[in-house]
C-alpha positions as CSV (number, residue, x, y, z in Angstrom):
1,X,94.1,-86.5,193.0
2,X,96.5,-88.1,190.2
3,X,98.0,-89.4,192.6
4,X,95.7,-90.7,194.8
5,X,94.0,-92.7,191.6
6,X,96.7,-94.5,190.1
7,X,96.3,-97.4,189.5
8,X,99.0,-101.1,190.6
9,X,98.0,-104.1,189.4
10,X,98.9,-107.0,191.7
11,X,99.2,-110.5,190.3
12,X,99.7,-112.2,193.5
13,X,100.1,-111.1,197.5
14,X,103.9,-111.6,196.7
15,X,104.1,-108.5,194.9
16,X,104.0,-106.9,197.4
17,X,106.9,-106.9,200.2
18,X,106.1,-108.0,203.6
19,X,106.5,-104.5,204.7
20,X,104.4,-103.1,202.2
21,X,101.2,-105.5,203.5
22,X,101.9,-104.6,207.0
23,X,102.1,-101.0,206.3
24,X,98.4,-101.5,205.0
25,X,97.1,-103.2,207.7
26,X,98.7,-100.8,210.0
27,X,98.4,-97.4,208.1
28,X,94.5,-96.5,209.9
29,X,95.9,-97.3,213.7
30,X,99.1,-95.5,213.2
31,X,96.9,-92.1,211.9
32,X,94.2,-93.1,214.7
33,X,97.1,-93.3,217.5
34,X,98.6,-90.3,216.6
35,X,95.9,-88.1,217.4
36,X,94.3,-87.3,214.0
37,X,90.7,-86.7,214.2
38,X,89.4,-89.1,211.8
39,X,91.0,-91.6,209.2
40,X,92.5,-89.5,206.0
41,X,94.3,-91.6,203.5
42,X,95.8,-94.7,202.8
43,X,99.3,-95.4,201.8
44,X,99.5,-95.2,197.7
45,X,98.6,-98.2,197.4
46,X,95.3,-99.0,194.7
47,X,94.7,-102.3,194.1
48,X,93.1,-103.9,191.0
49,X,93.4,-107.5,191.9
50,X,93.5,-110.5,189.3
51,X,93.2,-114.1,189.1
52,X,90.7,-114.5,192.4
53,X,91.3,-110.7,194.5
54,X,94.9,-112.5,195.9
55,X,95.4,-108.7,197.5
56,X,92.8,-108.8,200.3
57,X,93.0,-112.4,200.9
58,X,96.4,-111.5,201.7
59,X,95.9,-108.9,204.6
60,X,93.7,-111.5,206.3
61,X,96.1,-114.3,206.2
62,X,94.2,-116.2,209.3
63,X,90.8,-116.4,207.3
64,X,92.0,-117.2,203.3
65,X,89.0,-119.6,202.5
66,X,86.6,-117.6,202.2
67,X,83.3,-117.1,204.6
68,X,83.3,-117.5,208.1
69,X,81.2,-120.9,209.0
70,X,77.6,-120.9,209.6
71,X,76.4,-119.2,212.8
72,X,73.3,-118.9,214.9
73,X,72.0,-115.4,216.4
74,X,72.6,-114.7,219.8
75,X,69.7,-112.2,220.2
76,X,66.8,-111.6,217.4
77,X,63.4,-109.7,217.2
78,X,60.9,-107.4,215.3
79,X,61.6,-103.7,215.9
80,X,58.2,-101.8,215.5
81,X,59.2,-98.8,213.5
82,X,56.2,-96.8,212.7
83,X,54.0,-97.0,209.5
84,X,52.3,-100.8,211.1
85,X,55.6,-101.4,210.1
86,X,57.6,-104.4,211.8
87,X,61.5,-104.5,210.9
88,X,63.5,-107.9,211.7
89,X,66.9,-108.2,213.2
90,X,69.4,-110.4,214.7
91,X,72.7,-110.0,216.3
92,X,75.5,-112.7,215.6
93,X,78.8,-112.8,216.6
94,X,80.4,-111.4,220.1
95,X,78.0,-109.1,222.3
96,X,81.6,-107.0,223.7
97,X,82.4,-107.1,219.4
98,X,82.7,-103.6,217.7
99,X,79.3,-103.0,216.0
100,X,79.0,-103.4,212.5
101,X,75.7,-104.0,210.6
102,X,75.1,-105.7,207.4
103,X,72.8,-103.9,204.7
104,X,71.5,-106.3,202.0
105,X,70.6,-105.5,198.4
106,X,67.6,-105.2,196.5
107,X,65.9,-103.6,196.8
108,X,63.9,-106.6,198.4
109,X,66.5,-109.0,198.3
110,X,66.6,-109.9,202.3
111,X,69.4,-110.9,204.5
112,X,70.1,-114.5,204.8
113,X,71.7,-117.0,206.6
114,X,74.9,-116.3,204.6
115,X,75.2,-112.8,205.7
116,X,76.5,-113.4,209.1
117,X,78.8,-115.4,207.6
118,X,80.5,-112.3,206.4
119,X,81.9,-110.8,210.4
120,X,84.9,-112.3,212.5
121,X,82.6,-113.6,215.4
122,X,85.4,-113.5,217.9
123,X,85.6,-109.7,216.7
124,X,82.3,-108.7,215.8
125,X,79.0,-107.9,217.2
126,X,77.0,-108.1,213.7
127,X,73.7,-106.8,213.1
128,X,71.7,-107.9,210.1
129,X,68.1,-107.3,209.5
130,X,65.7,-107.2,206.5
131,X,64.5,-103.9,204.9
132,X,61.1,-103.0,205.5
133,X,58.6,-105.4,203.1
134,X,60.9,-108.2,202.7
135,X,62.2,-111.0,204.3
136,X,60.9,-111.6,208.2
137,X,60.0,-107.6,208.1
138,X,56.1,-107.4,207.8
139,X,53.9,-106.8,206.2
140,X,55.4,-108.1,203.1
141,X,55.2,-105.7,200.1
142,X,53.8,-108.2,198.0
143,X,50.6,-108.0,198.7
144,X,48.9,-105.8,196.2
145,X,46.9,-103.7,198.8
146,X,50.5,-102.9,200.6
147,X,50.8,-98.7,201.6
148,X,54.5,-98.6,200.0
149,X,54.3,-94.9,200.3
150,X,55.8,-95.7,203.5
151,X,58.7,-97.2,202.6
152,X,61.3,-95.4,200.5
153,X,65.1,-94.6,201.0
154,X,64.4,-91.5,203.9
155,X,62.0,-94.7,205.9
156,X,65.5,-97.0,205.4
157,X,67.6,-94.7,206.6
158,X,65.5,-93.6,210.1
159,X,64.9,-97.4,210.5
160,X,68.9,-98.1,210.5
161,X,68.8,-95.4,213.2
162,X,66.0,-96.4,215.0
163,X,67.9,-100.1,215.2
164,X,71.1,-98.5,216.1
165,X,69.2,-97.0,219.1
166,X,67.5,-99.7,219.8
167,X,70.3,-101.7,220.4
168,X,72.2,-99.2,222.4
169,X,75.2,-98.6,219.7
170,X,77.3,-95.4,219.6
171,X,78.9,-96.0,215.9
172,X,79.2,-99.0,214.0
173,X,80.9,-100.5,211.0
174,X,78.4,-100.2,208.0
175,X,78.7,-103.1,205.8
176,X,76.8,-103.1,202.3
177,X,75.9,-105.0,198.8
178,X,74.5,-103.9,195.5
179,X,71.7,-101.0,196.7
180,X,73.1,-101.6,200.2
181,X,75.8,-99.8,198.8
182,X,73.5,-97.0,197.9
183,X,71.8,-97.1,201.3
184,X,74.9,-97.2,203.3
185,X,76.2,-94.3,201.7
186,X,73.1,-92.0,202.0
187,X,73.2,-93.2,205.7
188,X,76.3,-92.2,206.6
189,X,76.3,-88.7,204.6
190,X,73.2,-88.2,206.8
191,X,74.8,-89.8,210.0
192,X,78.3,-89.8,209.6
193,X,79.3,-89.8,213.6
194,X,77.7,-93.0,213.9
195,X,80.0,-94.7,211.4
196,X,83.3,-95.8,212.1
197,X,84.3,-97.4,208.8
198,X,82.7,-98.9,205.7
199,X,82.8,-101.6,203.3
200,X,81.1,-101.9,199.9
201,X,80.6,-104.6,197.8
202,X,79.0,-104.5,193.7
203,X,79.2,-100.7,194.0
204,X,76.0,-98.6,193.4
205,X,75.0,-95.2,194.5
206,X,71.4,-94.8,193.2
207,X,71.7,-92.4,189.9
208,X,69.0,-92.5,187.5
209,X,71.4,-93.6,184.7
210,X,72.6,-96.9,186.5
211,X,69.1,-97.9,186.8
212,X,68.3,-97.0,182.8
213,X,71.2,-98.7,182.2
214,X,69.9,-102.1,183.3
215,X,66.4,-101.7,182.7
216,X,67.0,-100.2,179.0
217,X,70.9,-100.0,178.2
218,X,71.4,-103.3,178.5
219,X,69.0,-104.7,175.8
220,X,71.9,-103.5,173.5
221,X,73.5,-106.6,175.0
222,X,70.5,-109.0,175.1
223,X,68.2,-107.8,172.8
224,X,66.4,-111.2,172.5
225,X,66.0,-111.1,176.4
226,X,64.6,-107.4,176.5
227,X,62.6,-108.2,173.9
228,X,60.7,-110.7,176.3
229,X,61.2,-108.6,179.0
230,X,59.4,-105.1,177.6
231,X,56.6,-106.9,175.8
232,X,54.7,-107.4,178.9
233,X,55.0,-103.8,179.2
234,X,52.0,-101.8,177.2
235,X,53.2,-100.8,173.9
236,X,52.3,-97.0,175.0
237,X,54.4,-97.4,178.2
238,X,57.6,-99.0,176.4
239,X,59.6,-95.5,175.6
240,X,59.1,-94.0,179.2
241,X,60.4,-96.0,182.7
242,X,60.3,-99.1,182.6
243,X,60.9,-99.6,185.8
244,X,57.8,-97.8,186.8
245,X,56.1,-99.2,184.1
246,X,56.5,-102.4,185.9
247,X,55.8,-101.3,189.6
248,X,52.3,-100.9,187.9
249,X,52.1,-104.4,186.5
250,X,53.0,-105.6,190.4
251,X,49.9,-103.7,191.6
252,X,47.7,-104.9,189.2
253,X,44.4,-106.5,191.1
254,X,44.8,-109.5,187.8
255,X,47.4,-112.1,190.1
256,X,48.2,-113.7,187.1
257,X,49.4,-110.4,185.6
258,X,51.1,-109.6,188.7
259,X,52.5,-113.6,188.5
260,X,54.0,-113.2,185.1
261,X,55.1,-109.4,186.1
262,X,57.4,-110.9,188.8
263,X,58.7,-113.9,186.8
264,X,60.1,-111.8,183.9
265,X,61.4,-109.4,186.1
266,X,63.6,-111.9,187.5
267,X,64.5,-113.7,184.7
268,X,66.0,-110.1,183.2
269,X,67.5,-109.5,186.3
270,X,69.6,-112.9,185.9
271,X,70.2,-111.9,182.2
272,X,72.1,-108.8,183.3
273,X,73.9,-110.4,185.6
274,X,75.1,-113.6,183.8
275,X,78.5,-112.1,182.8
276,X,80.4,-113.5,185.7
277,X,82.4,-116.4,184.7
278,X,80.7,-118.7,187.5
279,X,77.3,-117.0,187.3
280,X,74.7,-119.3,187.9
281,X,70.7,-117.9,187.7
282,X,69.0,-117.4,191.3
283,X,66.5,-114.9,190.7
284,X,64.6,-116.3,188.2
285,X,64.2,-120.4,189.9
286,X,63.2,-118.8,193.3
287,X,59.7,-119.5,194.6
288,X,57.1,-117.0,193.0
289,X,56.3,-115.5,197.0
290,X,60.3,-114.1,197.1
291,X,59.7,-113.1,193.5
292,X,56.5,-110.9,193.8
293,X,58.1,-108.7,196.9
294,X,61.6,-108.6,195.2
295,X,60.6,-106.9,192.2
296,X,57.5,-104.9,193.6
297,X,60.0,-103.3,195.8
298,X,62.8,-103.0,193.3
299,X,60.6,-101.4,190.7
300,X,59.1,-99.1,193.4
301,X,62.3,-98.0,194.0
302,X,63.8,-97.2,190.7
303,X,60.5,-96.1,189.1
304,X,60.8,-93.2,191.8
305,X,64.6,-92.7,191.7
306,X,65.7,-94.5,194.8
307,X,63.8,-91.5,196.5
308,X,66.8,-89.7,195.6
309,X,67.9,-86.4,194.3
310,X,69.8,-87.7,191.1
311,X,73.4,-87.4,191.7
312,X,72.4,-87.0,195.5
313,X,75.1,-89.1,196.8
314,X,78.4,-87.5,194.9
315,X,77.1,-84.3,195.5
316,X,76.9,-85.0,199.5
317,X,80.0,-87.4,199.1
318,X,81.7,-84.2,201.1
319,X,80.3,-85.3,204.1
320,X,82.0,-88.8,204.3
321,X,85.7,-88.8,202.6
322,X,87.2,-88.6,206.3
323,X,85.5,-92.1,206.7
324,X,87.7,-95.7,206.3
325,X,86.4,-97.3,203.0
326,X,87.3,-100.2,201.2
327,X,85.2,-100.4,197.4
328,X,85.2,-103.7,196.2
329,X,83.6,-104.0,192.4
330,X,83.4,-107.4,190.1
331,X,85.3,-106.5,187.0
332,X,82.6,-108.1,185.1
333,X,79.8,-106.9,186.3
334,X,78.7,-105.6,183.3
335,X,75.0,-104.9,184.9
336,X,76.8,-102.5,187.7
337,X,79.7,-101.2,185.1
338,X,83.2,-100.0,187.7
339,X,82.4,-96.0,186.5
340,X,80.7,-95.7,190.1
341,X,83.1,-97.1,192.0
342,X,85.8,-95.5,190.1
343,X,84.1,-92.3,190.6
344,X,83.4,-92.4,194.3
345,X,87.3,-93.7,194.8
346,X,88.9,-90.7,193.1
347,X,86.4,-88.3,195.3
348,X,87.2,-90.1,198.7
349,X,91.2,-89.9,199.8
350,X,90.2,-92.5,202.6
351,X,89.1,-95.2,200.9
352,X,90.8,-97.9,198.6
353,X,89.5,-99.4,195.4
354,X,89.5,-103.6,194.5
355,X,88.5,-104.6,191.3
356,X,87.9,-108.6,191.5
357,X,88.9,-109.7,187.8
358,X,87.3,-113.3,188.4
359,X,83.6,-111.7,190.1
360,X,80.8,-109.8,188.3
361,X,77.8,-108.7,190.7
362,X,79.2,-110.9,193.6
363,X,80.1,-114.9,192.7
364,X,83.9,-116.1,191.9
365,X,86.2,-114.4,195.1
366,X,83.6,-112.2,195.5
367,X,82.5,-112.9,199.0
368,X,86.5,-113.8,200.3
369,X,87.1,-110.5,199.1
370,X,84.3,-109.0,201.2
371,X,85.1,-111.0,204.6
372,X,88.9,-109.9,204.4
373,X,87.8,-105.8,204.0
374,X,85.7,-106.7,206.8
375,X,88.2,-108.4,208.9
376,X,90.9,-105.5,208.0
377,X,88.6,-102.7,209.5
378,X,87.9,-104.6,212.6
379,X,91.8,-103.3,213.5
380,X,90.7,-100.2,212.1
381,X,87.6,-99.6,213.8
382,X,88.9,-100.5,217.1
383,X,91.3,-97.6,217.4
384,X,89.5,-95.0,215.1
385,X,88.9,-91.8,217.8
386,X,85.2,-91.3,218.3
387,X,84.3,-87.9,216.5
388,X,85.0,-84.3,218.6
389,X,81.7,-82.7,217.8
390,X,78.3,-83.5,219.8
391,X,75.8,-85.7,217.4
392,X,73.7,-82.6,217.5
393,X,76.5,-80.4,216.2
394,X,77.1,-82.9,213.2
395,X,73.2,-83.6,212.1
396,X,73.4,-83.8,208.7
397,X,71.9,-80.3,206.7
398,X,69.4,-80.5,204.2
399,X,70.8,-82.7,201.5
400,X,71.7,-81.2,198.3
């Protein structure tokens, strides 16, 4: 495990020798073509990359500048997924591409234009949809009277299945950012024969202490900022969750309450995040409607735990280390510290680590970073050997 962790730093792609790129690229299809079932290990190479993420740029050499240009979907639609629930997708990109699908952040923060900007559309057939109560999914969860008992993590999950059904896909590349990282990981430790490889971006997995980190750690930082952000919250309320604290001011019946709710959720949220060198608020200047079913859904989540067992995804981390993996973490992403990802590296032999040392939660070479993980397990994917149990022999067991 010593080993497998340590630790080169790369200045540039130079450093490494021609031979030592190629080996990279070429390390999952030589293990795939000679039989093994599954993908176990990289070459001991782990990459912390500095001064823009040169290192993955590098293994895409015919895409360097970054996202892939804008593109229309070639198919699109509302899945009708139970609970008067109605989940959007659309499908970019080549319909003979290998599968991948694109889980966005949040929770509540829904898939955009941008997102299919991320897959190779000459390689990929790329599925990106929005999360139930966000986005073009309806009903939105921002209306006050909204059932959300109907949509938590085990909902996600069984809609990402329902879609992969739906759209007639064995296994696919599962692509995710911020609490997609979180949901692509429960997904795949509950399904992992339907996924062929992964890539994770601003690395989360949905512990209670990364969400009291933001929500209370992080006034040690901007105490004038949490200040404003926790008075809002009733003085008898201020020592317990405040996440929850604040899923309750979202379902107030007063809309100005609920207004003001969303407004300084957002405007924390931007706090956190502002470490990145190039980090320019978003949350907190969008239009109050994206506001209100952003942070009702996020503090619905967090105030019940992601749904989650705590520790729920290293404990069934078992289930996935024979999976392809690329981690990619902002080194200042203060909000999202690299524990997480460091953690989940050491635990899975298959996957690699890249620290961006210009990016904090996304921004700077962020998003390069992202398309040339993506693009490298494109060659992956296509000769991984589909799994040699039945899905019914692999369903997942109860989770830990």
């Amino acid at each position: 495990m010593a080993e497998h962790a340590a630790v080169n730093r790369v200045v540039e792609s130079s450093s490494l020798s021609p031979g030592a790129l190629q080996e990279w690229r070429t390390s999952g299809e030589s293990l795939a073509r000679s039989g093994v079932a599954g993908f176990h290990g990289w070459p001991n190479i782990n990459v912390v990359t500095e001064g823009g993420g040169a290192f993955l740029a590098a293994l895409a050499p015919e895409r360097i500048d970054g996202v892939y240009p804008p593109i229309e979907p070639y198919d699109f639609g509302h899945l009708d997924v139970g609970d008067g629930h109605f989940v959007y997708w659309e499908t970019v990109g080549s319909p003979d591409g290998i599968p991948a699908v694109w889980l966005h952040g949040g929770p509540g923060s829904p898939s955009s234009p941008n997102s299919r900007r991320n897959f190779d559309p000459s390689r990929y057939r790329a599925v990106v949809f929005d999360q139930r109560g966000c986005g073009r999914s309806r009903p939105l969860a921002s209306d006050p009277e909204a059932d959300l008992s109907t949509n938590t993590t085990d909902h996600l999950v069984g809609d990402i299945e329902l879609l992969r059904s739906h759209l007639g896909i064995d296994r696919w590349v599962v692509v995710g950012g911020s609490w997609g990282v979180t949901l692509a990981l429960v997904y795949a430790e509950r399904y992992p024969e339907r996924v062929l490889a992964m890539v994770l971006a601003a690395v989360t997995s949905g512990r209670w202490r990364e969400t009291q980190w933001i929500t209370r750690d992080m006034g040690r930082l901007f105490p004038r900022e949490w200040d404003h952000f926790v008075e809002l919250v009733p003085e008898a309320e201020r020592r317990g969750d405040l996440a929850a604290a604040y899923a309750r001011l979202l379902a107030s019946p007063d809309v100005a309450l609920r207004e003001e709710a969303a407004r300084r959720w957002c405007t924390w949220e931007d706090t956190h995040m502002s470490l990145g060198p190039d980090y320019t608020p978003h949350l907190a200047v969008r239009e109050l409607p994206w506001q209100l079913v952003f942070a009702r859904l996020v503090t619905h989540y967090w105030g019940h735990g992601c749904f989650l067992a705590d520790n729920e995804v290293m404990a069934n981390l078992h289930r996935i280390t024979h999976i392809p993996s690329v981690l990619i973490h902002g080194l200042h992403d203060v909000s999202g510290p690299l524990d997480t990802a460091w953690e989940l590296h050491k635990a899975w032999p298959a996957s690699r680590l890249a620290v961006i040392e210009d990016a904090g939660h996304f921004g700077a070479s962020m998003a390069q970073e992202l398309v040339a993980a993506i693009d490298l397990m494109a060659g992956i994917a296509r000769v991984t050997p589909a799994p040699t149990q039945s899905p019914t022999q692999s369903r997942p067991a109860p989770l830990v």
